[in-house]
MMTF fields as JSON, N, C-alpha, C and O atoms, coordinates in Angstrom:
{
  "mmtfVersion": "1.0.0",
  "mmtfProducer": "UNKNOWN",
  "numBonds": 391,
  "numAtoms": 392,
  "numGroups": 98,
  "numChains": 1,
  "numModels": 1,
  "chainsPerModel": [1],
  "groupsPerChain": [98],
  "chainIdList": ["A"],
  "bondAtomList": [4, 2, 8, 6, 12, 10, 16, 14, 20, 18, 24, 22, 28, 26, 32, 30, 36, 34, 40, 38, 44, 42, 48, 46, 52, 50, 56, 54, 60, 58, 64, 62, 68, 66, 72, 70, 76, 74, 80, 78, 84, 82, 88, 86, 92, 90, 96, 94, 100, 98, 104, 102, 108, 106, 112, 110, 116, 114, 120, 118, 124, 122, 128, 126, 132, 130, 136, 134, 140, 138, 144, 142, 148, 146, 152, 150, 156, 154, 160, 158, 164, 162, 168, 166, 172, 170, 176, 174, 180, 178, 184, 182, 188, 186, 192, 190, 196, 194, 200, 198, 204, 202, 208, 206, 212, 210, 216, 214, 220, 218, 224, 222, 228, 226, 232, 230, 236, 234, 240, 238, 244, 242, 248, 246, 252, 250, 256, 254, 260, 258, 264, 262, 268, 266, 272, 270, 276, 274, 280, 278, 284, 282, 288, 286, 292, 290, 296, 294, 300, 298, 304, 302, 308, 306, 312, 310, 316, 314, 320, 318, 324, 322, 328, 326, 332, 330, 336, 334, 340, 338, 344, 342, 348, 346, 352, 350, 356, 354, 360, 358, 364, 362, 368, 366, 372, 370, 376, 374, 380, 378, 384, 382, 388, 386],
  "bondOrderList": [1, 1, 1, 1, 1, 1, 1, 1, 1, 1, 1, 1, 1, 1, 1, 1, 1, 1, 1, 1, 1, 1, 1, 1, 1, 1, 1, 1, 1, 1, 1, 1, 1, 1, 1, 1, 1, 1, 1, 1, 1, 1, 1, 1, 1, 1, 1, 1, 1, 1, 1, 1, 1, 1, 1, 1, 1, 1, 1, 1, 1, 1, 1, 1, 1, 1, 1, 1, 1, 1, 1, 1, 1, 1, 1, 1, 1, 1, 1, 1, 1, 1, 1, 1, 1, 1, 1, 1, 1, 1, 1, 1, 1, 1, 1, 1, 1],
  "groupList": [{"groupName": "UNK", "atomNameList": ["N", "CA", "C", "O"], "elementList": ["N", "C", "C", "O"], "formalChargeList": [0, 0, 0, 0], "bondAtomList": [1, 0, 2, 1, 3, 2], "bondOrderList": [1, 1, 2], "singleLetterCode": "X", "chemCompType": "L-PEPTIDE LINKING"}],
  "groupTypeList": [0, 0, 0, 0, 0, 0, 0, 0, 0, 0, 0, 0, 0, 0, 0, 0, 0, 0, 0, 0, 0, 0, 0, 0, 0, 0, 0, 0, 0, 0, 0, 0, 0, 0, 0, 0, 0, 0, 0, 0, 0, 0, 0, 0, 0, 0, 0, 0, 0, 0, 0, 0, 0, 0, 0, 0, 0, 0, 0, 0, 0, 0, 0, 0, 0, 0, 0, 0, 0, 0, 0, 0, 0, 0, 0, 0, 0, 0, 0, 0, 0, 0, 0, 0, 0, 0, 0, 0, 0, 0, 0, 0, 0, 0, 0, 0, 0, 0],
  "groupIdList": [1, 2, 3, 4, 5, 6, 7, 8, 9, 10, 11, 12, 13, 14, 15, 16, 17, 18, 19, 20, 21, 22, 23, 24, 25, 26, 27, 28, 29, 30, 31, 32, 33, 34, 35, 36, 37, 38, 39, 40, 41, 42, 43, 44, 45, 46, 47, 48, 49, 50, 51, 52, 53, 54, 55, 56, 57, 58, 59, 60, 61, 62, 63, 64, 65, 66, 67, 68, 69, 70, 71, 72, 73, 74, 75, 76, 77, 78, 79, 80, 81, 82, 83, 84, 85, 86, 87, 88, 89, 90, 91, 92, 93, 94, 95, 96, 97, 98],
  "secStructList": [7, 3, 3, 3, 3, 7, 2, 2, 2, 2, 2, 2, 2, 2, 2, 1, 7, 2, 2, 2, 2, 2, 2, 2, 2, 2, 2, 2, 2, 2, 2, 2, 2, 2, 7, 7, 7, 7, 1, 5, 7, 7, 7, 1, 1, 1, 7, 3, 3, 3, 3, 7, 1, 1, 1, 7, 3, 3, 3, 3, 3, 3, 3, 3, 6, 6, 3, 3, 3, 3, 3, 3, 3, 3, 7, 4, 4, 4, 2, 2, 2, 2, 2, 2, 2, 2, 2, 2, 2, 2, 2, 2, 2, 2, 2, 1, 7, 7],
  "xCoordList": [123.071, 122.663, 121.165, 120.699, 120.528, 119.425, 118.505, 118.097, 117.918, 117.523, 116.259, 115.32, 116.233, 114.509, 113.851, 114.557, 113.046, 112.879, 111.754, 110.827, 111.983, 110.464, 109.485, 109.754, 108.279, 107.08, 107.824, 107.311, 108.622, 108.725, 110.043, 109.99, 110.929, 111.59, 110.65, 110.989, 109.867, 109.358, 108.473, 108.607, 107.62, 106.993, 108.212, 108.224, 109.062, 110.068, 110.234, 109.856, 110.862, 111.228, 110.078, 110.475, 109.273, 107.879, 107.584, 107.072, 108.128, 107.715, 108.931, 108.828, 109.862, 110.876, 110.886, 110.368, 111.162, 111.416, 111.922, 112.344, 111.784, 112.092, 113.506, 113.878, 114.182, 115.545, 115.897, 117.048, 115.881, 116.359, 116.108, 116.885, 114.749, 114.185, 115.235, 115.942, 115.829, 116.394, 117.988, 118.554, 118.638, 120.015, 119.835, 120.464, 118.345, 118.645, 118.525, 119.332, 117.554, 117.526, 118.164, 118.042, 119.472, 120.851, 121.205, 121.254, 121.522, 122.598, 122.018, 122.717, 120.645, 120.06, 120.842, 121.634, 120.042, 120.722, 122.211, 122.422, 123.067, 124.522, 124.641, 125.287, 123.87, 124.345, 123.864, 124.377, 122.671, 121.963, 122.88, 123.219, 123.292, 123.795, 125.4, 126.072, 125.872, 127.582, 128.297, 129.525, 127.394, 127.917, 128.051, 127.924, 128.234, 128.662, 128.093, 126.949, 128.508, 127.73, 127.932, 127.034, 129.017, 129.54, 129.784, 130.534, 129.668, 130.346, 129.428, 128.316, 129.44, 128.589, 129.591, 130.795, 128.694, 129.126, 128.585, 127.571, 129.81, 128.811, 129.021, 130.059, 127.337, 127.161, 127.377, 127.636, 127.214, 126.867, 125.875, 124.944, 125.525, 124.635, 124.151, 123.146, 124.703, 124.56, 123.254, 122.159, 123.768, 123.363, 124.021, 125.081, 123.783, 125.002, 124.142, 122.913, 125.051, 124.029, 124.823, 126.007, 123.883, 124.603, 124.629, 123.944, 125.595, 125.604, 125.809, 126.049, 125.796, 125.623, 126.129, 126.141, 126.952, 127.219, 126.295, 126.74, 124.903, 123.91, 123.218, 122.423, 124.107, 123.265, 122.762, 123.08, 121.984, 120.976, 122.179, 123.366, 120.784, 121.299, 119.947, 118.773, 120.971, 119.567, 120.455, 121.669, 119.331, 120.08, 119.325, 118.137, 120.595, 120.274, 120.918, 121.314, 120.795, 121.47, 121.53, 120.568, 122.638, 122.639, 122.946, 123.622, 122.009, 121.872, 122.543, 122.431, 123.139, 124.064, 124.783, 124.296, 125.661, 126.427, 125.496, 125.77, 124.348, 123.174, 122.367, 121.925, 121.813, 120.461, 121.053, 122.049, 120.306, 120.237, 118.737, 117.807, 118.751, 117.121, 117.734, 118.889, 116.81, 116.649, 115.478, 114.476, 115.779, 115.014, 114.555, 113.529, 115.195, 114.743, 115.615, 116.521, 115.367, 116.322, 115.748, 114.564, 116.814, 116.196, 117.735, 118.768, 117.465, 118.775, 119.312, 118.731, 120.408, 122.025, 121.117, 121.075, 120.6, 119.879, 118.795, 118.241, 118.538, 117.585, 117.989, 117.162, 119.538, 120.126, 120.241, 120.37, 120.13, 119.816, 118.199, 117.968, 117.455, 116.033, 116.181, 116.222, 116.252, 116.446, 117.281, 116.475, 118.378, 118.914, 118.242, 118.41, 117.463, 116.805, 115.512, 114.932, 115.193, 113.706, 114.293, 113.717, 115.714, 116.454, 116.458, 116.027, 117.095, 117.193, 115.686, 115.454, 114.911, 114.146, 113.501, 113.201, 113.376, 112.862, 114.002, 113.326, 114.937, 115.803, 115.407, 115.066, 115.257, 115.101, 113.106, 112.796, 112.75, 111.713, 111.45, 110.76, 112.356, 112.936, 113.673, 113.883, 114.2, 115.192, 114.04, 113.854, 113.566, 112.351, 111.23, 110.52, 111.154, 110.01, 110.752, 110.105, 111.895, 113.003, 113.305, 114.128, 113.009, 113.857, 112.283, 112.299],
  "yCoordList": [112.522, 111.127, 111.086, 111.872, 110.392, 110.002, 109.142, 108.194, 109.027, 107.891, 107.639, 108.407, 106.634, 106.295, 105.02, 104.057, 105.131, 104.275, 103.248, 103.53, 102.196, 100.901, 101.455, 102.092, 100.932, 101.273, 100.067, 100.387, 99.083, 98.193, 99.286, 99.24, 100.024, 100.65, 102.195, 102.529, 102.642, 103.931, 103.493, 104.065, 102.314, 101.433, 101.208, 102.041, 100.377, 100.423, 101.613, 101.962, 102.186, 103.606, 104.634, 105.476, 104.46, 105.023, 104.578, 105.289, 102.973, 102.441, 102.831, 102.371, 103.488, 104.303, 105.084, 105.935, 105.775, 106.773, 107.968, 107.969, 109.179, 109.857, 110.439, 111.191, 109.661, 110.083, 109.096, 109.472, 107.8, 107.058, 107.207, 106.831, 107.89, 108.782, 109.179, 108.588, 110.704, 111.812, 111.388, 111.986, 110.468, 109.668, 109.48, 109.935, 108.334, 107.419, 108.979, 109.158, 110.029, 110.965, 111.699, 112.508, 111.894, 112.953, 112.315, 112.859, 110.434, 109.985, 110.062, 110.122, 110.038, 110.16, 111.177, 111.111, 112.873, 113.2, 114.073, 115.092, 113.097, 113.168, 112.004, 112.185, 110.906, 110.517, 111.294, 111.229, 112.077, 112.823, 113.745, 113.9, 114.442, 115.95, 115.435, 116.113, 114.28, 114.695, 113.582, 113.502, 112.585, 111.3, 110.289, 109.065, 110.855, 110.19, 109.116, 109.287, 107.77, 106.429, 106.674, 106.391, 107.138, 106.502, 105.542, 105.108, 104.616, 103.016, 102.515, 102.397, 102.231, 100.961, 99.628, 99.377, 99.139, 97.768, 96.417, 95.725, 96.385, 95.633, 94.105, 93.497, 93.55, 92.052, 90.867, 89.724, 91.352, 90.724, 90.407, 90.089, 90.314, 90.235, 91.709, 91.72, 93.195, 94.123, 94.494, 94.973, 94.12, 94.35, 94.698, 94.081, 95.505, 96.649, 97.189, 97.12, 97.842, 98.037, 99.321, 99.569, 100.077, 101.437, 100.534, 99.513, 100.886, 100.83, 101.745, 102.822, 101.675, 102.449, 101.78, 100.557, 102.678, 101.621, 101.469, 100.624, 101.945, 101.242, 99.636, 99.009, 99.38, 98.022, 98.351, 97.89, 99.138, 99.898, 99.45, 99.535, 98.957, 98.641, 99.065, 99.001, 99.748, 99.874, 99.363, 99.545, 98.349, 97.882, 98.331, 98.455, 98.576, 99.134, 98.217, 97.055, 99.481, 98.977, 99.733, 100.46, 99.827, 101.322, 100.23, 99.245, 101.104, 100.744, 101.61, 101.49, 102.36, 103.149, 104.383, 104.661, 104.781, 105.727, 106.575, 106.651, 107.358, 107.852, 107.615, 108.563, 106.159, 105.747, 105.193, 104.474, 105.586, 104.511, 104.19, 104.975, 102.509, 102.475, 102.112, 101.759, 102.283, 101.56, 100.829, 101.192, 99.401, 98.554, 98.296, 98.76, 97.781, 98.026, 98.604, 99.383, 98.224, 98.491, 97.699, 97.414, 97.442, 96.753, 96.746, 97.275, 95.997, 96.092, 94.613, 93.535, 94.9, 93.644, 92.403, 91.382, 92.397, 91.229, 90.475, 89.459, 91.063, 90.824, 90.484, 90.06, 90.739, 90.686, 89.798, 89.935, 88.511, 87.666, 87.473, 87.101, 87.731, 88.201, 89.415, 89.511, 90.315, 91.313, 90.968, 90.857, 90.766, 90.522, 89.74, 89.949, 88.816, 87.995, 88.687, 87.975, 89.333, 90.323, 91.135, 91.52, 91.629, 92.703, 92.381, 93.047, 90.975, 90.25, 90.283, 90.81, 89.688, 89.378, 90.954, 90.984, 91.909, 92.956, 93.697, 94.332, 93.72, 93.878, 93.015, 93.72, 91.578, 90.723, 91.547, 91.725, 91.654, 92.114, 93.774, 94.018, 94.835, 95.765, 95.882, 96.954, 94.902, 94.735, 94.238, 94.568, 93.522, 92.962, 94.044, 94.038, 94.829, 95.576, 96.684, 97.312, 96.966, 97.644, 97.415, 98.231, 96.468, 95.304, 95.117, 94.313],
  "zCoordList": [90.065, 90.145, 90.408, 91.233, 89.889, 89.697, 90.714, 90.042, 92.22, 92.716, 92.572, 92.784, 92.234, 92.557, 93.803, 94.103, 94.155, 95.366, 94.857, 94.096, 95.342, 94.994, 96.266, 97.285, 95.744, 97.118, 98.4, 99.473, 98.582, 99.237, 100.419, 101.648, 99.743, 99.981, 101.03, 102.165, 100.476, 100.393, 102.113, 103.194, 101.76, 103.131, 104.213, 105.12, 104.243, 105.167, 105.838, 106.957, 104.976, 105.234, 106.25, 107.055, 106.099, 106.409, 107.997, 108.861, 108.154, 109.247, 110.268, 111.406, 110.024, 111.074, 111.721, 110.997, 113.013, 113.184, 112.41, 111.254, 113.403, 112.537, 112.073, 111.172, 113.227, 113.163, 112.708, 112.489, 112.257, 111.298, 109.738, 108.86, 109.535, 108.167, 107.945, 107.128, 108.829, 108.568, 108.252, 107.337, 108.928, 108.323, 106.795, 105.84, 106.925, 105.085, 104.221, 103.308, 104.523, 103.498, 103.457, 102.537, 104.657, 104.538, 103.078, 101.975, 103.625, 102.822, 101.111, 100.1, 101.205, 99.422, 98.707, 97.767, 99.979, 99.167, 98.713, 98.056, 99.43, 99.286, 97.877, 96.845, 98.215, 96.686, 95.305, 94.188, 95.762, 94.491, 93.937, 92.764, 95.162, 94.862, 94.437, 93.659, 94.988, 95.213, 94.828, 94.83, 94.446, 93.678, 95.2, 95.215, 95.981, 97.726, 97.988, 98.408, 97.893, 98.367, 100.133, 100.926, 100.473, 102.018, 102.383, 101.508, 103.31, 103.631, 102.644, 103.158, 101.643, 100.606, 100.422, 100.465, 100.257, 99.566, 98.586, 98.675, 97.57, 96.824, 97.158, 97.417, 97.047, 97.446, 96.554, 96.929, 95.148, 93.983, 93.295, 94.035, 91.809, 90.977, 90.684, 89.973, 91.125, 90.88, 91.771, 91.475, 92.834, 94.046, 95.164, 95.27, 96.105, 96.798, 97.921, 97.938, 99.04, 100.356, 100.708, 100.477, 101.322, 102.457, 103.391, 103.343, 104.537, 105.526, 106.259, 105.713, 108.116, 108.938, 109.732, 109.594, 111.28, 112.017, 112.955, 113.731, 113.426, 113.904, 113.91, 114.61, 112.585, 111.623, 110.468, 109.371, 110.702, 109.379, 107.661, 107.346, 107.002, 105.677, 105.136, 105.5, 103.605, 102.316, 101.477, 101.392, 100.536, 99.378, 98.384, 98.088, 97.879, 96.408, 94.939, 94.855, 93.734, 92.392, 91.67, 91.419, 91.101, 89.833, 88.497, 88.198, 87.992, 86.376, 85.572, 84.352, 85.988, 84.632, 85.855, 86.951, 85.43, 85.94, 86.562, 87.76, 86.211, 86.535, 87.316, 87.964, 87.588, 88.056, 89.201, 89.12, 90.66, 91.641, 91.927, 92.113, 91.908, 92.341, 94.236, 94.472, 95.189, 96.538, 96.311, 95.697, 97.056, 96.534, 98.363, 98.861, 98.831, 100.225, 101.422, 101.128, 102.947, 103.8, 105.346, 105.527, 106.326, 107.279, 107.856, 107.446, 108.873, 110.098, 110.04, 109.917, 110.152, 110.323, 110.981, 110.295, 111.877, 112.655, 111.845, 112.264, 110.639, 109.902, 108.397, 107.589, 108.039, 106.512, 105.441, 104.224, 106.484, 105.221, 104.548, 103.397, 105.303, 104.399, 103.528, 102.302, 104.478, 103.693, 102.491, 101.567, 102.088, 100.984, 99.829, 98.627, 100.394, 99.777, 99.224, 98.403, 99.353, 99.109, 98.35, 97.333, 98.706, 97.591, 96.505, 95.563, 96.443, 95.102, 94.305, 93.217, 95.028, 94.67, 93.988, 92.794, 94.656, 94.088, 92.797, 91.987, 92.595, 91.716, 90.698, 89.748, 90.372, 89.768, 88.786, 87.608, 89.414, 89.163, 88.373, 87.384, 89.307, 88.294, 87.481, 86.913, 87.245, 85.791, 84.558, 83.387, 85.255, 83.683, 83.438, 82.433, 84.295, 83.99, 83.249, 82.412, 83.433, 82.679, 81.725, 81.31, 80.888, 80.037, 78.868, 77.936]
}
């Protein structure tokens, strides 16, 4: 499997600790290597989230059996923005795709 990350994703990510780093990049690459989402879920519009039971969410989107992009990530207390920025950044990698 294929992931690729947005800079909006890559920044988040960046602004964490390091033991919250070292979780999101176990779980990458378990989806890279092993197909492995773990607790995911999809939200709609082909839009979908890891979860954790800390809170911790990354949302993502796969475009073909192959591709996962991460578009962002942020914590449960924070999800309805976050989702909303997801969209919004999905919406934006699909046309530049397109």
């Amino acid at each position: 499997m294929k992931v690729e990350r947005t800079s909006d994703f890559d920044n988040w990510l960046a602004g964490e600790s390091p033991k919250i780093q070292a979780l999101v990049e176990a779980r990458i690459f378990r989806i890279q290597c092993y197909d492995h989402f773990g607790d995911a879920k999809y939200l709609q519009d082909g839009l979908s989230e890891l979860r954790w039971t800390n809170g911790m969410r990354v949302y993502f989107a796969r475009f073909s059996d192959r591709l996962v992009v991460l578009l962002n990530g942020g914590f449960k207390n924070a999800q309805k923005t976050d989702i909303k920025k997801a969209r919004l950044l999905l919406r934006r990698y699909a046309d530049n795709e397109a």
